[in-house]
VEXSE-904829 format. One record per residue: residue in three letters; x, y, z of N, C-alpha, C in turn. Coordinates in steps of 0.2 Angstrom, whole numbers, plus 2048, in hexadecimal, padded with zeros to 3 digits. Example, Ala and Ser with C-alpha at 12.3 -4.5 7.8 and 13.67 -1.06 7.14 Angstrom:
R   r n.east n.north n.up ca.east ca.north ca.up c.east c.north c.up
R ALA    842     7E4  827     83E      7EA   827    842     7F0  827
R SER    840     7F5  823     844      7FB   824    840     800  827
END
This chain:
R   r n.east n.north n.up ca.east ca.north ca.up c.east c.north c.up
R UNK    E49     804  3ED     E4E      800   3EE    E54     802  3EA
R UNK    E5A     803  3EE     E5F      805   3EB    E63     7FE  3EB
R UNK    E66     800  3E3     E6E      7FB   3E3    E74     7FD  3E2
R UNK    E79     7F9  3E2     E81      7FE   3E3    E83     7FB  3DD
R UNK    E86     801  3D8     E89      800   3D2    E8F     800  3D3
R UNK    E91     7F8  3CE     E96      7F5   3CE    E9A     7F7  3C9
R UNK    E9F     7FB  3C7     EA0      7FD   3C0    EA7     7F5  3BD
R UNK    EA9     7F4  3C6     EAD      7ED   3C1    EA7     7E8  3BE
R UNK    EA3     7EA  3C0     E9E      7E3   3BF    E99     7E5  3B7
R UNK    E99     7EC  3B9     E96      7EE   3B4    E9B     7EB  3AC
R UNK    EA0     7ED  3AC     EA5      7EB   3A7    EA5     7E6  3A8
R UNK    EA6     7E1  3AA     EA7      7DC   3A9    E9F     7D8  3A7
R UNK    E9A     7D8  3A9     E95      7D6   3A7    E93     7DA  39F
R UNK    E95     7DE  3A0     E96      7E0   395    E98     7DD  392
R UNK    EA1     7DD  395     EA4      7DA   390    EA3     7D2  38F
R UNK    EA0     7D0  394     E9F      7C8   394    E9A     7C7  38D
R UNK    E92     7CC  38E     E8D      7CC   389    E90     7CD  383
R UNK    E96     7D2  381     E9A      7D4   37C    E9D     7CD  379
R UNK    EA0     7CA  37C     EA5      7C3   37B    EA1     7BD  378
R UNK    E9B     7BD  37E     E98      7B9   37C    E93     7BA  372
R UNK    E91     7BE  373     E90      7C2   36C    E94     7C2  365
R UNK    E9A     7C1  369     E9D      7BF   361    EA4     7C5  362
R UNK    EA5     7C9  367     EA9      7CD   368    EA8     7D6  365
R UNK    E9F     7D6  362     E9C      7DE   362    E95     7DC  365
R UNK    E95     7E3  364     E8B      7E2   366    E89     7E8  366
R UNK    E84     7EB  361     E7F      7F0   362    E7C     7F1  36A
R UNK    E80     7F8  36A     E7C      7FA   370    E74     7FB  373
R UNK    E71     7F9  36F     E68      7F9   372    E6A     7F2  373
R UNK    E69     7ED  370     E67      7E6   372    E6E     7E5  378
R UNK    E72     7E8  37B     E78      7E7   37E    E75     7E9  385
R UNK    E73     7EF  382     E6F      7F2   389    E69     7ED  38C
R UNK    E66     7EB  386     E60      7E8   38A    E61     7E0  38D
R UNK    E68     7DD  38C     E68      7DB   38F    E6B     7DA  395
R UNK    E6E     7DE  394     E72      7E0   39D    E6B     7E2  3A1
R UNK    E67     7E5  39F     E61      7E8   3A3    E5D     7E0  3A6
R UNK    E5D     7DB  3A2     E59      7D7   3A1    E5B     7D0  3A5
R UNK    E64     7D1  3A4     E67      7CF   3A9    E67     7D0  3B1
R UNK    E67     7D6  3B2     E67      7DB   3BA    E60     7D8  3BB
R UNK    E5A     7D7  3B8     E52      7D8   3BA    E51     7D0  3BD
R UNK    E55     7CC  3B9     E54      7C4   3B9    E57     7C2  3C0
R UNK    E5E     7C6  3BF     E63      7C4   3C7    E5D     7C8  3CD
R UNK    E5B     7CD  3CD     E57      7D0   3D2    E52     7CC  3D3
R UNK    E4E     7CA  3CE     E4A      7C5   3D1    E4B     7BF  3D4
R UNK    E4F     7BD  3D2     E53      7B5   3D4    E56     7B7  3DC
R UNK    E5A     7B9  3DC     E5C      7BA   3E3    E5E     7C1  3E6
R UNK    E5B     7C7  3E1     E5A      7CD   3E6    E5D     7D3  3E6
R UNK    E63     7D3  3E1     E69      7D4   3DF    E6B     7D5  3D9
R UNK    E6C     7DB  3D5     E6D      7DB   3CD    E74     7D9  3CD
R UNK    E76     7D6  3C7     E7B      7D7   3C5    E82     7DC  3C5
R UNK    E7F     7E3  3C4     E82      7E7   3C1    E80     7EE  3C8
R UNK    E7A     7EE  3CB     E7A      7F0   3D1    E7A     7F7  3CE
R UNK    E77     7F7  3C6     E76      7FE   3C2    E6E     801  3C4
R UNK    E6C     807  3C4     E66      809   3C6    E63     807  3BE
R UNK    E5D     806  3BE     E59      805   3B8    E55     808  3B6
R UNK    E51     80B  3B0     E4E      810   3AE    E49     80D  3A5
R UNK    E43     812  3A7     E3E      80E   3A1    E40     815  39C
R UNK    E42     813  396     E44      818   390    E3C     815  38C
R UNK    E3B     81A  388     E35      817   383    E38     810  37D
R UNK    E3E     80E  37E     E3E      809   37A    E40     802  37D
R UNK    E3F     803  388     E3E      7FE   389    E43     802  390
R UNK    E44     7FC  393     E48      7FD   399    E50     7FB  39A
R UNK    E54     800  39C     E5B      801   39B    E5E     800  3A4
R UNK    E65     7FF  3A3     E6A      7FD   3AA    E6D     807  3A9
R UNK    E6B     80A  3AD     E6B      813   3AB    E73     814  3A9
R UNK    E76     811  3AF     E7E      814   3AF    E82     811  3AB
R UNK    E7F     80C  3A7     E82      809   3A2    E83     80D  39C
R UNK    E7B     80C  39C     E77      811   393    E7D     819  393
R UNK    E7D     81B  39B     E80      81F   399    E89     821  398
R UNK    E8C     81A  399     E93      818   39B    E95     818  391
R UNK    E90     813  38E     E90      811   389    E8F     819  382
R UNK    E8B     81E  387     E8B      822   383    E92     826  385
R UNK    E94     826  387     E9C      82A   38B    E9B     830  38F
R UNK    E94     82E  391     E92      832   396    E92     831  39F
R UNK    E94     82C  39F     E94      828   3A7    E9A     82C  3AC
R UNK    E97     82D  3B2     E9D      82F   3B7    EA4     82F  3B4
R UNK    EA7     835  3B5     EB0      834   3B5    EB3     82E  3B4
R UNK    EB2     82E  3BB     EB7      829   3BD    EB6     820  3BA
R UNK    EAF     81F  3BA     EAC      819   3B7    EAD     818  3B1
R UNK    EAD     81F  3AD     EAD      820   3A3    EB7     81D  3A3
R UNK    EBA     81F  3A9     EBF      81D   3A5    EC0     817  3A6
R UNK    EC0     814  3A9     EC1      80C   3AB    EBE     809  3A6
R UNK    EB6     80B  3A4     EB2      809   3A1    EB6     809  397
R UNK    EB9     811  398     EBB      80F   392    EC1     80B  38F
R UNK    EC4     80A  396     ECB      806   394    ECB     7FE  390
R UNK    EC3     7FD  394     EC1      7F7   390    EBC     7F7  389
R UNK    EB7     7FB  38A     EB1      7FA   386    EB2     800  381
R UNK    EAF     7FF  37C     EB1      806   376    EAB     805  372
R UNK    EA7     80B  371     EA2      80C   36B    EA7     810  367
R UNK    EA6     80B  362     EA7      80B   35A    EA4     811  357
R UNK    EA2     819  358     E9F      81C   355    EA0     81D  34F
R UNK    E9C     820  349     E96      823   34D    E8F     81D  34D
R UNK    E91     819  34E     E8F      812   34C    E8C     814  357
R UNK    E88     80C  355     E84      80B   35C    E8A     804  360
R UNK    E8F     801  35A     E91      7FA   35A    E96     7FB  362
R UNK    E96     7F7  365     E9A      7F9   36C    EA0     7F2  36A
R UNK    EA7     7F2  36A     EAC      7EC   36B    EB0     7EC  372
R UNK    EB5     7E8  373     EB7      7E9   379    EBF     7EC  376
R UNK    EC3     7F0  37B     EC9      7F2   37A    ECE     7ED  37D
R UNK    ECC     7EA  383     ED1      7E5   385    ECD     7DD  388
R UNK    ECD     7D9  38C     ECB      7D4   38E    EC8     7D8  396
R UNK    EC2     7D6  398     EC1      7D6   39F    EC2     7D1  3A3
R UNK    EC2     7D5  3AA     EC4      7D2   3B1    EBD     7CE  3B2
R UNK    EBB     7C7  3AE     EB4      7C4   3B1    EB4     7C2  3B7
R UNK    EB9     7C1  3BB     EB9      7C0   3C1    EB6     7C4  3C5
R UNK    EB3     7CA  3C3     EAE      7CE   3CA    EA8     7CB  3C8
R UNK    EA7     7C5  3C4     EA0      7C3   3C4    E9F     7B9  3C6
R UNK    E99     7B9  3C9     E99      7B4   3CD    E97     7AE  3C8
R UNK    E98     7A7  3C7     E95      7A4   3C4    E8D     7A4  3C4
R UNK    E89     7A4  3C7     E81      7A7   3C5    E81     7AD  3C0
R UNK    E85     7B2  3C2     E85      7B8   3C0    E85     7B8  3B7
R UNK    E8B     7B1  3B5     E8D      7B2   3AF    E88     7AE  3AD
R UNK    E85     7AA  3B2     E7F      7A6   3AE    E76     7A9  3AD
R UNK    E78     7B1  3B3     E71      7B3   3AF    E71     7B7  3A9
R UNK    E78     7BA  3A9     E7A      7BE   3A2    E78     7B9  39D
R UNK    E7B     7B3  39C     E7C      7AF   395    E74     7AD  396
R UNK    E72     7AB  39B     E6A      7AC   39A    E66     7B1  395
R UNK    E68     7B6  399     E64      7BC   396    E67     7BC  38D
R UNK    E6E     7BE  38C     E6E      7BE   386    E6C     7BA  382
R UNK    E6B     7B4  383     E67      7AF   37F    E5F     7B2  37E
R UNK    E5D     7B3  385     E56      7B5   383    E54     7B9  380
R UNK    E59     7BF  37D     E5A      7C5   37A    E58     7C5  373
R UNK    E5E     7C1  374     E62      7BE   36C    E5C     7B9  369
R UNK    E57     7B6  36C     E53      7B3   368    E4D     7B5  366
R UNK    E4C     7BD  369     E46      7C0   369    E44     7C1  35F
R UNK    E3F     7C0  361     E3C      7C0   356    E39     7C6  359
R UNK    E3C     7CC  354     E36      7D2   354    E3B     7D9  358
R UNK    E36     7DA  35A     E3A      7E0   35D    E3A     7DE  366
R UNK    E40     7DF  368     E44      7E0   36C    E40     7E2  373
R UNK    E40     7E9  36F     E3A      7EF   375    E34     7ED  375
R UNK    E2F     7E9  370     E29      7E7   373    E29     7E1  377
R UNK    E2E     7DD  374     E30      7D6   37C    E32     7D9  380
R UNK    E34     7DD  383     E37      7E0   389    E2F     7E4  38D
R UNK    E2D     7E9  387     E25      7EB   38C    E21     7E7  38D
R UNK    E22     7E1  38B     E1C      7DB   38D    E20     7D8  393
R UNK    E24     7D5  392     E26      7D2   395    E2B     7D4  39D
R UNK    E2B     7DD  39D     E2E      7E0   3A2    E27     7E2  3A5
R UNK    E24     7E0  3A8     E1D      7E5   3A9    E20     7EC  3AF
R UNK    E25     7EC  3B1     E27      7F1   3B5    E29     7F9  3B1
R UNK    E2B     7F6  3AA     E2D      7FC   3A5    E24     800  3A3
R UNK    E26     807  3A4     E21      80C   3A3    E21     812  39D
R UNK    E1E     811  398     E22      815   393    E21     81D  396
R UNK    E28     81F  396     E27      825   399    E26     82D  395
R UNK    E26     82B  391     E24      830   388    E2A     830  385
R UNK    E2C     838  387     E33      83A   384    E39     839  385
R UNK    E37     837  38B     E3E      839   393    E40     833  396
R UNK    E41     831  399     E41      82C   39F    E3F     82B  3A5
R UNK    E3E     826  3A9     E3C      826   3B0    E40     820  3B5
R UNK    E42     821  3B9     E45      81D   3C0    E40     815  3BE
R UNK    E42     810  3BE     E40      80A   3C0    E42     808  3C7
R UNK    E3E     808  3CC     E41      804   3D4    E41     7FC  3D4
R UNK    E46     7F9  3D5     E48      7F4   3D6    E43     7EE  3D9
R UNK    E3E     7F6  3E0     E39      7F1   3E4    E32     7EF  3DF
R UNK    E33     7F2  3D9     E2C      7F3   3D5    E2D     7ED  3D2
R UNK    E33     7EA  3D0     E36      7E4   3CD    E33     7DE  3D1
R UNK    E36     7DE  3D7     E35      7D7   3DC    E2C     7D7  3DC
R UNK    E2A     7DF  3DD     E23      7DD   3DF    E1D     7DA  3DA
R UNK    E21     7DD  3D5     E1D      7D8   3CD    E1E     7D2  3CB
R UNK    E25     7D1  3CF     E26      7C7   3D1    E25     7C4  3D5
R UNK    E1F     7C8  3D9     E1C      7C5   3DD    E1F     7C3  3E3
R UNK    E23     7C7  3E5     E29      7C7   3EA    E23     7CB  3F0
R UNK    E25     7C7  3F6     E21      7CA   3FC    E25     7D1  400
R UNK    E20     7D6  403     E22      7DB   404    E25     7D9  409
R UNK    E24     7D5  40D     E2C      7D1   412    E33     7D1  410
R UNK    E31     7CE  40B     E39      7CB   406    E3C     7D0  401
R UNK    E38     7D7  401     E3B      7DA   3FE    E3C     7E0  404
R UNK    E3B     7E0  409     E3E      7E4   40D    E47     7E0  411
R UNK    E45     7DA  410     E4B      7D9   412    E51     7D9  40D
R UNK    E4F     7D9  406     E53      7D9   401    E56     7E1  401
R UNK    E50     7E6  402     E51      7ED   404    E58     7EE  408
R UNK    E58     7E9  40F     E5D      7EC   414    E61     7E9  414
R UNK    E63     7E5  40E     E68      7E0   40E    E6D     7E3  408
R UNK    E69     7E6  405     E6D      7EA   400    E70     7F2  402
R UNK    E6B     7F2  406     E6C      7FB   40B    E75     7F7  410
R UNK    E74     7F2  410     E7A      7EE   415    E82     7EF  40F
R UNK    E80     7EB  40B     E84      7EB   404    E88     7F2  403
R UNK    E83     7F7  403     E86      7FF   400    E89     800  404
R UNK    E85     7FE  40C     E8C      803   412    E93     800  411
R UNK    E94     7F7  411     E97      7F5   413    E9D     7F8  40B
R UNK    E9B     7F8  405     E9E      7F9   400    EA0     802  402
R UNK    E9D     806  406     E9D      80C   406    EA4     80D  40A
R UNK    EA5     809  411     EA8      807   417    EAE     807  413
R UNK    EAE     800  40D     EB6      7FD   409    EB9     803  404
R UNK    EB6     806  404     EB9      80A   3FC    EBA     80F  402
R UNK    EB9     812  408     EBA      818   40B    EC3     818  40D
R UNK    EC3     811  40C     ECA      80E   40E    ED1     813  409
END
C-alpha cells in the first residue's frame, strides 16, 4: 500500500508536535512521534497523517522522508520549503521552528492524533525504542540498515479485514491520481 507525501502536512504536523513541546524537540523522540502519529491515524481511518512512507531502523520505526528532511537530506524541492520553517540546531540533534506554520493543511482529528500521540510519547518511562518494539509489532529490527514498512502490514496486525484493506488500497491509489491530475495543473 502506497501513501502520497504531503510535505505541507509534513511541516505542519512537526511544527504543531514542535509548539506543542515547548517550541524545541530532540529529533529521535520528534520522529517517533510523527511515526506514531501517521500508524494511529492509519489505523483509525486508513490514511496517515503525513502520507510519509515508513521504515524499521534498529532504534525503532521512523516516517522515512521526514528522518530524512530533518537530516537536510530530503528532496530539493521539499528540503526547501521544509527549511523555511523547521531548522536543526547543529551539531546538536535539537530541531526549533524558523517561522509559524500553516496548521491549516491539517484536519481537526489530524491535530488530535498528533497531540495524541505526543502525550503517549512524552509519557513513556524508559526507553522510547523498547515501547515502540513492543508495542509497534510491525517494526522488524533490521541489523544495520533499514527496511520498507508496508502500511498494509499495519492494518493487517489491527486486525483489519483483507476486504477493508483492499479498499483502503484503492482509495488511496484514487487519492494519488487525483493529487497526480491537480499538481499537473
Amino acid at each position: 500500500m502506497l501513501l502520497e507525501f504531503n510535505i505541507d502536512k509534513a511541516i505542519a504536523a512537526t511544527a504543531y508536535v514542535i509548539e506543542r513541546d515547548g517550541g524545541a524537540s530532540d529529533m529521535f523522540p520528534l520522529i517517533k512521534k510523527l511515526y506514531y502519529s501517521d500508524r494511529t491515524a492509519l489505523i483509525a481511518w486508513g490514511n496517515s497523517v503525513t502520507g510519509d512512507s515508513l521504515a524499521s531502523l534498529p532504534k525503532g520505526p521512523i516516517v522515512s522522508t521526514i528522518y530524512n528532511l530533518l537530516k537536510g537530506q530530503g528532496p530539493k524541492e521539499d528540503q526547501i520549503k521544509w527549511d523555511a520553517v523547521i531548522q536543526r540546531k547543529r551539531p546538536s540533534f535539537d530541531i526549533v521552528l524558523r517561522k509559524e506554520s500553516n496548521k491549516g493543511f491539517l484536519s481537526q482529528r489530524e491535530l488530535e492524533v498528533l497531540e495524541e500521540s505526543r502525550v503517549t510519547i512524552n509519557t513513556i518511562r524508559g526507553s522510547i525504542s523498547d515501547w515502540l518494539h513492543t508495542h509497534c509489532p510491525e517494526w522488524k529490527n533490521p541489523g544495520r540498515s533499514s527496511a520498507p514498512i508496508d502500511p498494509s502490514t499495519i492494518l493487517r496486525l489491527s486486525k483489519k479485514s483483507e476486504e477493508e484493506i483492499h479498499r483502503l488500497e484503492e482509495a488511496n491509489e484514487e487519492i494519488r491520481f487525483i493529487n497526480s491530475l491537480l499538481s499537473a495543473r
